[in-house]
KEKE-3310 file (N, C-alpha, C; in steps of 0.2 Angstrom, whole numbers, plus 5000, padded with zeros to 4 digits):
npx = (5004:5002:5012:5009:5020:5025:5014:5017:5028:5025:5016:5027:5035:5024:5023:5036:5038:5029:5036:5044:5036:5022:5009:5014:5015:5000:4996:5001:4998:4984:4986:4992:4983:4973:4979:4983:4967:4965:4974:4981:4983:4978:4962:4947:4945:4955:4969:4979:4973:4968:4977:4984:4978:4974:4986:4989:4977:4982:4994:4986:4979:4990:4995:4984:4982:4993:4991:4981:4967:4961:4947:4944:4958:4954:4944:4950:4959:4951:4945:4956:4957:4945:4949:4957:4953:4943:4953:4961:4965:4975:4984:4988:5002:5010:5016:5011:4999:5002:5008:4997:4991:5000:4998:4985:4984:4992:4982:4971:4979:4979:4967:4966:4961:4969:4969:4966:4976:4986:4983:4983:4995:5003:4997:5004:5020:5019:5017:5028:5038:5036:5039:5054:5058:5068:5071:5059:5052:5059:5056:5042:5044:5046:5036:5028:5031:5027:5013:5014:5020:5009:4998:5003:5014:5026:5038:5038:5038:5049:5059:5057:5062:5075:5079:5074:5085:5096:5096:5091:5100:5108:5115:5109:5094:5091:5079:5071:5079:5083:5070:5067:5078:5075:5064:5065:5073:5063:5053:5060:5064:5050:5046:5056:5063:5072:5087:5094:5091:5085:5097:5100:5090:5091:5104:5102:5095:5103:5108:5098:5097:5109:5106:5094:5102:5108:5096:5086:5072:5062:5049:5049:5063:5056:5046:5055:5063:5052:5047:5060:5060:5050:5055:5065:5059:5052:5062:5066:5073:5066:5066:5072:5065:5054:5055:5059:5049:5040:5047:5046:5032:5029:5039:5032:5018:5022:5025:5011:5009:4995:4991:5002:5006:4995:4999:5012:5006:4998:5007:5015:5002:5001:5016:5008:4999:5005:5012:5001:4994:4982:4980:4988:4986:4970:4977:4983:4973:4967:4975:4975:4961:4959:4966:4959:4948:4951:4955:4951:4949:4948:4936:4935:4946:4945:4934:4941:4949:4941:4933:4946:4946:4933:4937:4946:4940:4933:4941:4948:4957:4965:4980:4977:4966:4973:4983:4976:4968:4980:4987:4974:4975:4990:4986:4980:4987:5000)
npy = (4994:5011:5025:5040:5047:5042:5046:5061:5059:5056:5067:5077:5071:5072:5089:5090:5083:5090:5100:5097:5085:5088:5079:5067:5071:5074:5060:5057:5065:5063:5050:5053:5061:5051:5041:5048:5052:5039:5038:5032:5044:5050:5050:5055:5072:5073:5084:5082:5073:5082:5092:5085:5080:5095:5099:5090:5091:5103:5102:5095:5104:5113:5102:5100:5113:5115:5107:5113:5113:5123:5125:5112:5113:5125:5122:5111:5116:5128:5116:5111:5123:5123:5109:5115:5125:5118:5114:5118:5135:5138:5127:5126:5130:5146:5147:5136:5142:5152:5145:5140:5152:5154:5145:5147:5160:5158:5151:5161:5170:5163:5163:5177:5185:5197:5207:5200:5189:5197:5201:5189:5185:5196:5193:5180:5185:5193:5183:5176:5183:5189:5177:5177:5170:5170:5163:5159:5172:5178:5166:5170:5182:5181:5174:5185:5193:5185:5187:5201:5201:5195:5200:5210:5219:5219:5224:5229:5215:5212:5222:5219:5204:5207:5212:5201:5193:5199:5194:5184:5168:5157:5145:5142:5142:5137:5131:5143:5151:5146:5147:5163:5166:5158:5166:5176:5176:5172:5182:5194:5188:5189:5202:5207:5219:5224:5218:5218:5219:5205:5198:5200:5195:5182:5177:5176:5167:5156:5156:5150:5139:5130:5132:5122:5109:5106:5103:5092:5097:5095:5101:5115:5120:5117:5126:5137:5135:5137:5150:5156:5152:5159:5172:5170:5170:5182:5190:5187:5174:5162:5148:5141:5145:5141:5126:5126:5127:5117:5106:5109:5109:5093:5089:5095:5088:5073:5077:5078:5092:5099:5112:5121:5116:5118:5132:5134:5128:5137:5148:5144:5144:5158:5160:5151:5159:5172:5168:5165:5154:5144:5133:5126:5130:5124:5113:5114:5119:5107:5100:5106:5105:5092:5094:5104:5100:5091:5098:5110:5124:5142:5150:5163:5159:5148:5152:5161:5151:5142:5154:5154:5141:5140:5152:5147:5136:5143:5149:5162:5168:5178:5191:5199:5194:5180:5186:5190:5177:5170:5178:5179:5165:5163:5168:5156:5149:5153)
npz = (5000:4995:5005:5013:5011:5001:4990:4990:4982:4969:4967:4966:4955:4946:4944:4940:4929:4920:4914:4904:4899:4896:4895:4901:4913:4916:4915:4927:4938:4938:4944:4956:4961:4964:4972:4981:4987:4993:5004:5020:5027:5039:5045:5033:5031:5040:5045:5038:5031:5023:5017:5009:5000:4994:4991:4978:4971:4966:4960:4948:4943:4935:4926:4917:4914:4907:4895:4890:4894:4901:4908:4914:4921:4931:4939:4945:4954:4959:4968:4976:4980:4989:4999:5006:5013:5022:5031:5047:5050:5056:5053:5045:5034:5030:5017:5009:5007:4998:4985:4981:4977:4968:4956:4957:4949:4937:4930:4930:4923:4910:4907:4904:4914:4919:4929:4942:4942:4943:4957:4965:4962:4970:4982:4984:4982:4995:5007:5004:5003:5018:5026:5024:5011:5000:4988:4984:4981:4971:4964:4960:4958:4943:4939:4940:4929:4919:4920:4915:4904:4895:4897:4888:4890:4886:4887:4900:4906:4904:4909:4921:4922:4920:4935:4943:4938:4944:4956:4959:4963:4954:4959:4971:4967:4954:4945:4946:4941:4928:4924:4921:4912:4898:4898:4898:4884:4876:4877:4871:4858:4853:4853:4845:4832:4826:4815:4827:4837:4834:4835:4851:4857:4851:4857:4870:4870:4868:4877:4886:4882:4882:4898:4898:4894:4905:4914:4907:4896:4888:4881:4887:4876:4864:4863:4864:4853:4842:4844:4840:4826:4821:4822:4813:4801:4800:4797:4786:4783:4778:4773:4781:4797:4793:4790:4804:4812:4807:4815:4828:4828:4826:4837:4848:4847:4849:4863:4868:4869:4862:4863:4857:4846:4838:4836:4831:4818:4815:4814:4801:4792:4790:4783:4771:4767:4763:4754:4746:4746:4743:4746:4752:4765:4768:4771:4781:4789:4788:4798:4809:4813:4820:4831:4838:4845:4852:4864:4875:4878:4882:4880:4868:4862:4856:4848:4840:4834:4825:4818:4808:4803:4797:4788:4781:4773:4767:4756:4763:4771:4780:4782:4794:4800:4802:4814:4824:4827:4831:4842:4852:4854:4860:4872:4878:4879:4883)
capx = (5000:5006:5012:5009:5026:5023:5009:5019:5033:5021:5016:5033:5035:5021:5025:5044:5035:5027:5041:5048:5032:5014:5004:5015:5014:4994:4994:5004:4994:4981:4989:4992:4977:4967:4981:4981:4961:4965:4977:4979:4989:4972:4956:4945:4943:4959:4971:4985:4972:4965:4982:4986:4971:4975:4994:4988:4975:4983:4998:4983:4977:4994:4996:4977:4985:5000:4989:4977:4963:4958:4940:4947:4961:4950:4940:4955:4961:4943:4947:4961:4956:4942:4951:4963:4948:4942:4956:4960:4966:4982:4989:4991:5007:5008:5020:5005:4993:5007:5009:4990:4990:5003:4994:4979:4988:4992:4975:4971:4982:4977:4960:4965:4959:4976:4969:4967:4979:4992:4982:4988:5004:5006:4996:5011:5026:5018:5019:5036:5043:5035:5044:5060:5059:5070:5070:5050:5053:5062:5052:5035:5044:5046:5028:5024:5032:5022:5008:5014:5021:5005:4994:5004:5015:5032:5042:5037:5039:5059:5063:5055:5066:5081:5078:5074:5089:5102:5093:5090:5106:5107:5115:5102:5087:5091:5075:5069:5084:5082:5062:5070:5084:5069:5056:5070:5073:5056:5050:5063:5061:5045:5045:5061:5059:5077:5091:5100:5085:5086:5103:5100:5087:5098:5110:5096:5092:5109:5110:5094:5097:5113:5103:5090:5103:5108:5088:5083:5067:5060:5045:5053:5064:5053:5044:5059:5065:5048:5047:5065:5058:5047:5059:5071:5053:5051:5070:5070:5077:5060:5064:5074:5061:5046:5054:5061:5041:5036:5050:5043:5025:5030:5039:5024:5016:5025:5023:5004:5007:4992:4989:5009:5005:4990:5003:5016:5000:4996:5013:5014:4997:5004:5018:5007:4995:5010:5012:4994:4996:4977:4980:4993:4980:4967:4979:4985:4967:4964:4978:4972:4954:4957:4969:4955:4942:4954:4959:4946:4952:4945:4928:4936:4951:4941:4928:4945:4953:4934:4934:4949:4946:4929:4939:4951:4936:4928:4947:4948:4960:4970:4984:4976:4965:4977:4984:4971:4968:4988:4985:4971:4980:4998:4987:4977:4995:5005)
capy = (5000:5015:5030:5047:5048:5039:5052:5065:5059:5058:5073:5080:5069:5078:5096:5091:5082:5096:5106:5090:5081:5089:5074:5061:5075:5073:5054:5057:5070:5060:5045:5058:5063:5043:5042:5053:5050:5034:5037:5033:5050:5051:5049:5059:5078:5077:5091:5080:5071:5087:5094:5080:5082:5102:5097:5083:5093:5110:5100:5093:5110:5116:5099:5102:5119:5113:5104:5118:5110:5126:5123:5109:5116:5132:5117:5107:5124:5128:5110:5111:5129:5120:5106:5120:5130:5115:5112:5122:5138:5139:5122:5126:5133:5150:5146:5131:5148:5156:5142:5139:5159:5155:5142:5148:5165:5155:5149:5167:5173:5161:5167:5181:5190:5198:5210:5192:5184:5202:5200:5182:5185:5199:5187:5175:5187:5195:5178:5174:5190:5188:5173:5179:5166:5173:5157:5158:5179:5176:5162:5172:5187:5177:5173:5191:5195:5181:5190:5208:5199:5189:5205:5213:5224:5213:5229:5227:5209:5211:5226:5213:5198:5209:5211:5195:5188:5203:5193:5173:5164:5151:5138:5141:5140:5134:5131:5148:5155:5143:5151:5169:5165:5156:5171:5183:5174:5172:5190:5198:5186:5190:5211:5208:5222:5225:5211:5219:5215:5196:5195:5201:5188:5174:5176:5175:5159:5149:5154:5147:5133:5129:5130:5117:5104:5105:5101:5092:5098:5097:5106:5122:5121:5116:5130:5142:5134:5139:5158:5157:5152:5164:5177:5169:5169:5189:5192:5185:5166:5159:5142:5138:5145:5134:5117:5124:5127:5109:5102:5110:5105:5086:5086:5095:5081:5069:5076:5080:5100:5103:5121:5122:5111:5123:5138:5131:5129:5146:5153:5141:5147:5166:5158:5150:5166:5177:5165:5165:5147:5143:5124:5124:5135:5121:5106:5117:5118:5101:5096:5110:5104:5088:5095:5108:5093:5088:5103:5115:5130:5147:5152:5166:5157:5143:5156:5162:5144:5142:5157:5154:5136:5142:5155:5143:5132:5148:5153:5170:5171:5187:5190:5199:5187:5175:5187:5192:5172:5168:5184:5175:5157:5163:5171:5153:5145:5154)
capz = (5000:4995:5012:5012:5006:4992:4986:4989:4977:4964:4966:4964:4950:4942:4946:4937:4922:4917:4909:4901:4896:4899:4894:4907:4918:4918:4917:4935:4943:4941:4948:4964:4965:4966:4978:4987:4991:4998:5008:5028:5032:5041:5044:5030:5034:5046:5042:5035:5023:5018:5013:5004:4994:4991:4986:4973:4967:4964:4953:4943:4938:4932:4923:4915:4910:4903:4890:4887:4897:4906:4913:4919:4927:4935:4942:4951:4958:4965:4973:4981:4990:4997:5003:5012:5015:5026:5037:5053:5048:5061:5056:5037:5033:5024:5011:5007:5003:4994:4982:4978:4976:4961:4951:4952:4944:4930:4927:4927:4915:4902:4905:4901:4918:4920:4938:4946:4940:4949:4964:4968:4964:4976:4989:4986:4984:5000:5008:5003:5010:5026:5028:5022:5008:4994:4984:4984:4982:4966:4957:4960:4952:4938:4937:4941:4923:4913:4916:4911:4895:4893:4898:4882:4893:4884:4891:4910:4908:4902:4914:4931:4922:4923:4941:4944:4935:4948:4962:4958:4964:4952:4963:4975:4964:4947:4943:4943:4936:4922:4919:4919:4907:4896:4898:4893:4877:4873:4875:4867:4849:4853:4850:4839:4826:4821:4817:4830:4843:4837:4840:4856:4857:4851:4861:4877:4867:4867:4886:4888:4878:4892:4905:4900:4893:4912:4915:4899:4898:4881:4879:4885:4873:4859:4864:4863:4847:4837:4845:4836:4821:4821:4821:4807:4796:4801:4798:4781:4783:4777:4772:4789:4798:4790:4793:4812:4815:4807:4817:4833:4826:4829:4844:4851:4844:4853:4869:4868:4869:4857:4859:4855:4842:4833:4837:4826:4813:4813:4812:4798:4789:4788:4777:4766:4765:4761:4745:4741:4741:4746:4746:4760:4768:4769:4771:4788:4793:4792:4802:4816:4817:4826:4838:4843:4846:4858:4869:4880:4877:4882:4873:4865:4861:4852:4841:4836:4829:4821:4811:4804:4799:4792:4781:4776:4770:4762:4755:4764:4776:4778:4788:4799:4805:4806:4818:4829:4831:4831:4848:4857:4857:4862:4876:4881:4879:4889)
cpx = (5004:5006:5010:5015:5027:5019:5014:5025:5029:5017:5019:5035:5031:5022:5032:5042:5033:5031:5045:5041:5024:5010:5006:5013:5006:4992:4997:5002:4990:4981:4989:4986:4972:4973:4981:4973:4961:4969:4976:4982:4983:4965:4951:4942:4948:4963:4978:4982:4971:4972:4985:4982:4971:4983:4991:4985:4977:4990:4995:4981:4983:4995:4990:4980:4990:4998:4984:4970:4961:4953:4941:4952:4959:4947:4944:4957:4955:4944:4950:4961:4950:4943:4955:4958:4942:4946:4956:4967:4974:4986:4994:4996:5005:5009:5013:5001:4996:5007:5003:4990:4993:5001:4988:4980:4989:4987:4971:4972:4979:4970:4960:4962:4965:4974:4968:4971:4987:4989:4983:4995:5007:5003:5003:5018:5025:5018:5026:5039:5043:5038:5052:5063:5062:5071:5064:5051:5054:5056:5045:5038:5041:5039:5025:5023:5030:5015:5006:5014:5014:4997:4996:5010:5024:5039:5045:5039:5048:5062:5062:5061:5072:5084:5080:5084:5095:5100:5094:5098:5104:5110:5110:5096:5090:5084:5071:5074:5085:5074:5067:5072:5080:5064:5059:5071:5068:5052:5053:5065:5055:5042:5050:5059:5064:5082:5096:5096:5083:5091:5104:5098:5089:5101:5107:5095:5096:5109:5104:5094:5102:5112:5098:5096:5105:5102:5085:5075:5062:5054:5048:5057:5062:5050:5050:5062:5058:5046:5055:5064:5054:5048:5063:5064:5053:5056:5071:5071:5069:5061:5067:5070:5054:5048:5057:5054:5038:5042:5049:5035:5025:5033:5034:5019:5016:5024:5017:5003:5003:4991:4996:5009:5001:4995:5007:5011:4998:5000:5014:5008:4998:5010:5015:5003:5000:5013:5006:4994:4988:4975:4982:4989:4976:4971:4983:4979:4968:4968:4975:4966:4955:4961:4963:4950:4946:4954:4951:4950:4947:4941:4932:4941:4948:4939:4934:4948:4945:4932:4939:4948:4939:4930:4944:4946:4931:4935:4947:4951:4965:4974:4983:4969:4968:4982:4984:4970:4974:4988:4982:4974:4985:4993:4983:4984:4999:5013)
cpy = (5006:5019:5035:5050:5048:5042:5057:5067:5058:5061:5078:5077:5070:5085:5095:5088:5088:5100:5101:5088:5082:5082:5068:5064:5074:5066:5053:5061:5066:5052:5046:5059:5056:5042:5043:5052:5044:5034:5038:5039:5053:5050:5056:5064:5079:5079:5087:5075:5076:5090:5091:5082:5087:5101:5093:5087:5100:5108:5098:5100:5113:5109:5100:5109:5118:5109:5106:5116:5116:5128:5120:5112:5122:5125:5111:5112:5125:5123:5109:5117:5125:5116:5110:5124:5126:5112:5119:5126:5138:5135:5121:5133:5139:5152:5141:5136:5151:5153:5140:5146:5156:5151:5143:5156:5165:5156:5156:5171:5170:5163:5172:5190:5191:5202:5207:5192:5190:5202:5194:5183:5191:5195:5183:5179:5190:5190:5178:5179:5191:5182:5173:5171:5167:5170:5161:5166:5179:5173:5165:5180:5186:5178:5180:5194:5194:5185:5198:5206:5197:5194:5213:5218:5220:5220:5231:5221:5208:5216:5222:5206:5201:5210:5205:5192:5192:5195:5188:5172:5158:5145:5137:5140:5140:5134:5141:5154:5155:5147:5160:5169:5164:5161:5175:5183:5173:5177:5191:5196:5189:5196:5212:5214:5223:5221:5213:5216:5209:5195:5193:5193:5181:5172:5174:5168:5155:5149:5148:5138:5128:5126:5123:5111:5103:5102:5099:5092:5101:5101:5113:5124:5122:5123:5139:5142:5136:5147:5159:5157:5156:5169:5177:5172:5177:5193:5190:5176:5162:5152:5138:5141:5142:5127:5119:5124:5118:5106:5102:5106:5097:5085:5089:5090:5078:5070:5077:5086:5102:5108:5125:5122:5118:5132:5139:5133:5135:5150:5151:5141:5154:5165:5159:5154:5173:5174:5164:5157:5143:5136:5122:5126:5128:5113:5109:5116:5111:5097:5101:5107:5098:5089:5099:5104:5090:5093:5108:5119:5134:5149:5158:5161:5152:5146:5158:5159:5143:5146:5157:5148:5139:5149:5152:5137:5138:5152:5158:5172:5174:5187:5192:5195:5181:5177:5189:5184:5170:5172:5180:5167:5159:5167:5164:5150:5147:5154)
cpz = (5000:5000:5007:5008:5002:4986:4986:4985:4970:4963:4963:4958:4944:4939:4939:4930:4917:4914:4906:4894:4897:4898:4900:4911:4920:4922:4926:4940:4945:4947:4957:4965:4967:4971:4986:4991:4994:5003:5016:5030:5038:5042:5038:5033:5040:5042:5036:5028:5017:5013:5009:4997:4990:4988:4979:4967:4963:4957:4947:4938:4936:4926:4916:4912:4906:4896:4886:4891:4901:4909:4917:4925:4930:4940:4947:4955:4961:4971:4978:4985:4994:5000:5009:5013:5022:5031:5041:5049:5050:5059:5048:5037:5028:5018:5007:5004:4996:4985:4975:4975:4969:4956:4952:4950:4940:4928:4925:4921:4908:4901:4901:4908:4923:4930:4942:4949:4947:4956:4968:4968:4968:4982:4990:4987:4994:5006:5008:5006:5016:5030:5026:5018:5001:4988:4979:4981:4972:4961:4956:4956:4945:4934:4937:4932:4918:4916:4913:4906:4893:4892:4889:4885:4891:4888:4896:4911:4909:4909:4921:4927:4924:4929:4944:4943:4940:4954:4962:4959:4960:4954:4967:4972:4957:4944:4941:4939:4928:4919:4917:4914:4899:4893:4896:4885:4872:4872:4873:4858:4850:4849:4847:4833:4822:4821:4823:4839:4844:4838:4845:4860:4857:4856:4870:4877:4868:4875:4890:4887:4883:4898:4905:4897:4901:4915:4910:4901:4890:4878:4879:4880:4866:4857:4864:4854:4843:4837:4838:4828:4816:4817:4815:4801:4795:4798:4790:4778:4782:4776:4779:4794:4799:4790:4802:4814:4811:4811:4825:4833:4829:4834:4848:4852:4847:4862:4874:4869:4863:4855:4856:4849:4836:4833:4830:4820:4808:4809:4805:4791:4785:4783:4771:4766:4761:4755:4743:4740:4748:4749:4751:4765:4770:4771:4779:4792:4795:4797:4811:4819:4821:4832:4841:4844:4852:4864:4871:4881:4878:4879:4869:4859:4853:4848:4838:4831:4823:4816:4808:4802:4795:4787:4777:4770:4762:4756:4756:4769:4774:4782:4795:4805:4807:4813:4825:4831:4835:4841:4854:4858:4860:4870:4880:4881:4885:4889)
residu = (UNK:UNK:UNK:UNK:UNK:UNK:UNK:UNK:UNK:UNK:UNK:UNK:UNK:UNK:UNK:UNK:UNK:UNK:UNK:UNK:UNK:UNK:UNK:UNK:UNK:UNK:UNK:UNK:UNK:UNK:UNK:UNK:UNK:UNK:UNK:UNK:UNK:UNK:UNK:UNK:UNK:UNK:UNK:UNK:UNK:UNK:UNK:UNK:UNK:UNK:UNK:UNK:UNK:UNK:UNK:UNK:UNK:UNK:UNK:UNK:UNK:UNK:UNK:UNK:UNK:UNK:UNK:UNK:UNK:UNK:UNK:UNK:UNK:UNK:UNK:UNK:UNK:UNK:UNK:UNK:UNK:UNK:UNK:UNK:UNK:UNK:UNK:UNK:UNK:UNK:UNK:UNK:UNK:UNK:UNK:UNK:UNK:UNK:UNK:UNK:UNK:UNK:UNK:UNK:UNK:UNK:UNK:UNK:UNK:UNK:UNK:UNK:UNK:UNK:UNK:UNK:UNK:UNK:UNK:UNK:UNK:UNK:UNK:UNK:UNK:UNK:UNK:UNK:UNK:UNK:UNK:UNK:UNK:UNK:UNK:UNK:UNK:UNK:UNK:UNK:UNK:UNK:UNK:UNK:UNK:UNK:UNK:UNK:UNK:UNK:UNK:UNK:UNK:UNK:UNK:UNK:UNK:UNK:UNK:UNK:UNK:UNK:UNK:UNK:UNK:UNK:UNK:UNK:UNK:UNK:UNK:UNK:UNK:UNK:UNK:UNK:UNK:UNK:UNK:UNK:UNK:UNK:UNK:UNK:UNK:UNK:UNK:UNK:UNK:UNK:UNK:UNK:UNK:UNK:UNK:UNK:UNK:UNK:UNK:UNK:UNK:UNK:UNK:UNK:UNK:UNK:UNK:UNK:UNK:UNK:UNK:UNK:UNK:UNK:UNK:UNK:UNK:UNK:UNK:UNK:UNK:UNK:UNK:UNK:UNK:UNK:UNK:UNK:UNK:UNK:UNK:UNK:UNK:UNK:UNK:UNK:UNK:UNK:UNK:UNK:UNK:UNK:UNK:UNK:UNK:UNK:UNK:UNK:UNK:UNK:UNK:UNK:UNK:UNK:UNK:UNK:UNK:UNK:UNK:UNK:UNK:UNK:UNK:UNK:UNK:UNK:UNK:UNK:UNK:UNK:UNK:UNK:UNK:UNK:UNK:UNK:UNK:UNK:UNK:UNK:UNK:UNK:UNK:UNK:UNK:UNK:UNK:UNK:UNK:UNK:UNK:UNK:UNK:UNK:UNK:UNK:UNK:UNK:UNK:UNK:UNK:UNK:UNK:UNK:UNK:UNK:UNK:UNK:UNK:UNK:UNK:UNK:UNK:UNK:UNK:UNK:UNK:UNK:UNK:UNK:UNK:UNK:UNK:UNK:UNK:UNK:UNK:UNK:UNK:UNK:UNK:UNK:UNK:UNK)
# end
């Protein structure tokens, strides 16, 4: 029979999946969570089963986000405050609120309801400073800055990573050092306008690139390497740019990141709209439409993939709807 212990190593097993493998990552949240509900760390409703219950379930709503599932994930995050919202206030730790504050800021953001999404993550930083947790201080900066970037503010987001990045000891926390490093390279191809702003870019890129061979951690990458390609596409370099996005397309693929995946697609669709070439146009559709049959994405998010599949069926997309959809998904993604 598995212990408490045992739950809460696949929990942590969850959590560190996720930036590797969204879709393992799911299959193991869940594992934690039917665990977790069995287990003897108590009788049910005493403080150490409940807490298990809000640990379990708060990794499943980051895994659930991590594959676009956000209903779901708002609905596992609900979950896990009431499980902490049913034990005794005095015996749960503050860090444990802090933490909850941070993913459900996430879930926020991909909604889209950025004034939230900043009021958790002052809940949490204001946590973590009150325990003189600078680790914790640090990684929630981080988080602060993906929702200015994500909010449109790419500016705010660069000037809080630089910060961040004086501050983060990267022996001490690698990991968030590793997200900085990451979120700097990713916004700055992002608002690239002059080759001298990719370069910058780049070179934010190989550091990053470094740091996850230390952590192999292939989504992030994937996910670095098609912002890149992006940028080569924008910059000119259009045929190494159009197979670095089909070659992110498939390992996306591979790892069940389907809103990655429809991203890829898109960026790929304004290609073949900027050649007129109406064909590729509808042979991009049909690969998008079963990804979004799979994935629960944001009501907006969706009506946006759906008008461009029904102009790709009517031949009439334009750049700038592929823009305005390409917009609202980079904002359910994340």
């Amino acid at each position: 029979m598995l212990t408490p212990e045992d739950c809460r190593q696949l929990v942590e097993a969850a959590d560190e999946l996720r930036f590797r493998d969204p879709g393992q990552a799911l299959a193991r949240a869940r594992e934690a969570c039917e665990a977790a509900a069995g287990m003897e760390s108590g009788p049910p409703g005493s403080f150490r089963w409940l807490q298990l219950q809000a640990d379990a379930w708060s990794v499943m709503a980051s895994a659930y986000r991590a594959v676009g599932d956000l209903q779901r994930s708002e609905n596992a995050v609900n979950l896990a405050i009431s499980f902490l919202q049913a034990a005794p206030k005095k015996a749960i730790e503050p860090k444990t609120w802090a933490r909850l504050a941070q993913r459900a800021s996430y879930v926020r953001c991909s909604q889209k309801r950025f004034a939230e999404a900043l009021a958790l993550s002052r809940d949490a930083l204001r946590i973590y400073e009150g325990e003189n947790d600078e680790q914790s201080v640090g990684s929630a900066w981080v988080d602060r800055a993906l929702i200015f970037a994500r909010s449109g503010d790419f500016e705010g987001a660069i000037a809080i990573l630089e910060r961040c990045l004086a501050q983060i000891d990267e022996r001490q926390d690698p990991r968030s050092y590793l997200a900085a490093v990451h979120n700097m390279a990713y916004y700055r191809l992002r608002v690239a306008t002059t080759p001298d702003e990719e370069q910058a870019g780049l070179r934010w890129l190989e550091r990053a690139r470094r740091l996850h061979r230390q952590r192999p951690e292939r989504h992030g990458l994937l996910q670095l390497e098609a912002v890149a390609a992006v940028a080569a596409i924008r910059f000119g370099r259009r045929h190494l740019g159009i197979e670095d996005l089909w070659r992110a397309y498939r390992g996306f693929g591979e790892l069940q990141a389907l809103p990655e995946q429809m991203l890829c697609l898109l960026h790929l669709a304004e290609c073949a709209v900027a050649d007129h070439d109406d064909d590729e146009v509808m042979r991009i559709a049909g690969l998008l439409f079963p990804l979004l049959s799979k994935t629960r994405l944001p009501e907006v998010a969706r009506a946006a993939l759906l008008r461009f599949l029904g102009a790709a069926r009517s031949r009439s997309v334009t750049q700038d709807l592929l823009s305005e959809v390409t917009d609202e998904l980079h904002q359910a993604v994340g």
